[in-house]
C-alpha positions in Angstrom: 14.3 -15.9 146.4 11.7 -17.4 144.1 9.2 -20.6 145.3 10.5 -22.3 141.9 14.0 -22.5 141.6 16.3 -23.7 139.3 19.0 -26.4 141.0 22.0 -28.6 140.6 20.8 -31.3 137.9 22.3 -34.6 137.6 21.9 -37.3 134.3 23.3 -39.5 131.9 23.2 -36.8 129.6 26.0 -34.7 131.0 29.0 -34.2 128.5 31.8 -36.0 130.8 35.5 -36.6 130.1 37.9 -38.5 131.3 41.4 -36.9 131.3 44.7 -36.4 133.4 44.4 -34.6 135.9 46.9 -32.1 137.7 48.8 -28.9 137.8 51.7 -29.8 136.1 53.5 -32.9 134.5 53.8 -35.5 137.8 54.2 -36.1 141.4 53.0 -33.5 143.9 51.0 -31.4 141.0 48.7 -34.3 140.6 44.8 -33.6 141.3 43.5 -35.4 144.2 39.8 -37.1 145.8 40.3 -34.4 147.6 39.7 -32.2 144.6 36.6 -33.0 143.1 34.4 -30.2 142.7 37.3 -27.6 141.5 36.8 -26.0 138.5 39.8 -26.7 135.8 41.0 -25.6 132.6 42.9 -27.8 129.8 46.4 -26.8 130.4 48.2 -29.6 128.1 47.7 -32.5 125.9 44.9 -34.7 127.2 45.1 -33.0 130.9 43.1 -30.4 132.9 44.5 -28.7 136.3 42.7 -26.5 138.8 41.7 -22.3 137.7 43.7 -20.1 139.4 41.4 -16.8 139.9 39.7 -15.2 136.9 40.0 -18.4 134.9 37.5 -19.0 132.6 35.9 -22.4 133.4 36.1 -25.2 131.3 34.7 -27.9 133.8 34.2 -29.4 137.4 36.5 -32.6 138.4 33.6 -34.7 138.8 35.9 -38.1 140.3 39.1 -38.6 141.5 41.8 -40.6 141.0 42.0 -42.6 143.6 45.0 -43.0 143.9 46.2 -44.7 140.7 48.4 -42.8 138.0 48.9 -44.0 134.7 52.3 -43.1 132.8 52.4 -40.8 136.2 50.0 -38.8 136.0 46.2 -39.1 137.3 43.7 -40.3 135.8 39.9 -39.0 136.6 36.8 -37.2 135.1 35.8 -33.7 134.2 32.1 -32.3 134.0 32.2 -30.2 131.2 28.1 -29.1 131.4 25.4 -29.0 133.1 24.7 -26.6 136.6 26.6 -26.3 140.0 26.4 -24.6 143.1 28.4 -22.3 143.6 30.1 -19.2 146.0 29.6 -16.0 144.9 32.6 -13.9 145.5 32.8 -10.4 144.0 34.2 -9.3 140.7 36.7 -10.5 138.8 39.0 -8.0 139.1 38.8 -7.6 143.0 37.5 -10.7 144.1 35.4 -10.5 147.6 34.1 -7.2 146.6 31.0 -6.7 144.6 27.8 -8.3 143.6 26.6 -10.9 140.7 23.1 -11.0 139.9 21.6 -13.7 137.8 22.4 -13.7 134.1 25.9 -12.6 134.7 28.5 -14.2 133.2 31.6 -16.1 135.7 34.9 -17.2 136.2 37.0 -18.9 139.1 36.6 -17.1 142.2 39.5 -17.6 145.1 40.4 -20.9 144.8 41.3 -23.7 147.7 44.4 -25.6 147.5 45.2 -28.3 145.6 44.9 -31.7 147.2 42.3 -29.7 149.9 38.8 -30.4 150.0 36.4 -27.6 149.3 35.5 -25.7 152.5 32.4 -25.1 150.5 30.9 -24.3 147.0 33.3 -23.4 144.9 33.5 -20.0 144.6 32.9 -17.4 140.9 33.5 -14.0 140.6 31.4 -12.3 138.4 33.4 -11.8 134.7 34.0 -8.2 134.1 37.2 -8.4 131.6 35.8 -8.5 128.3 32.8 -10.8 129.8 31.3 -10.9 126.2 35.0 -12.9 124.7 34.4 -15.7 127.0 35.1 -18.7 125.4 33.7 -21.2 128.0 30.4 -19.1 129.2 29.0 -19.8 132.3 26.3 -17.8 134.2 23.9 -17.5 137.1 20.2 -18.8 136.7 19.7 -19.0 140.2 20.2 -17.3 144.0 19.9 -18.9 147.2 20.2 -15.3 149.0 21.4 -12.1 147.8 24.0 -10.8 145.3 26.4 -10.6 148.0 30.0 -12.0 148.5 29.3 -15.3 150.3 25.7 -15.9 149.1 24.8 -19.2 147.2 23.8 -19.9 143.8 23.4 -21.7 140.6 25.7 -21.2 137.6 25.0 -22.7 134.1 27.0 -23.7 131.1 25.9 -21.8 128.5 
């Protein structure tokens, strides 16, 4: 691990949304508190729900909804730059095998559950199917360990 590293930054800068959030059109596929963190994907007009594995990432929920819905659905806000801590968890193709070294490209790793807090960082799996056609690019700049399933690190929008 390197003396200088880079880490999770945090400003006013940061290109943030705000957006429905949840799975699907209302009730129990609505994104929770308990959510933020989860990498999502747009999946409809004006509304991003959680990456299933292999997703390309198109943001972090960054706050909840606290409860409140608006024409039933949630209403919170997506990170859509910037770095993040994250899991490492194999390759994309057989997540929890493999190694990601930085400069390689991710996607969603396993995922957690709607509506349950992250255990952890979220987890990426290092993008192997036709890495250089990612639309939303997101990559390692930094490890807190090894290349190994389960290590830490520091992924990048690109």
């Amino acid at each position: 691990m390197a003396k200088f590293q880079m880490d999770v930054t945090l400003n006013t800068l940061g290109e943030f949304v705000t957006a429905r959030l949840g799975d699907g059109a209302t009730g129990v596929n609505l994104l929770a508190d308990a959510d933020v963190g989860k990498f999502v994907k747009m999946i409809g007009d004006s509304q991003y729900g959680l990456c299933a594995v292999g997703n390309e990432i198109e943001g972090l929920v960054s706050s909840g909804p606290e409860g409140s819905t608006y024409d039933g659905f949630a209403v919170g806000t997506v990170r859509k730059n910037g770095r993040a801590k994250v899991m490492l968890d194999g390759l994309q193709a057989t997540p929890g095998t493999g190694v990601i070294a930085v400069g390689d490209f991710v996607v969603a790793g396993t995922v957690t559950a709607r509506g349950t807090a992250l255990p952890a960082a979220p987890k990426v799996c290092k993008a192997t199917a036709a890495a250089t056609g990612l639309v939303y690019k997101w990559r390692v700049v930094a490890l807190s360990g090894t290349t190994a399933v389960g290590q830490i690190a520091v992924i990048e929008k690109v």
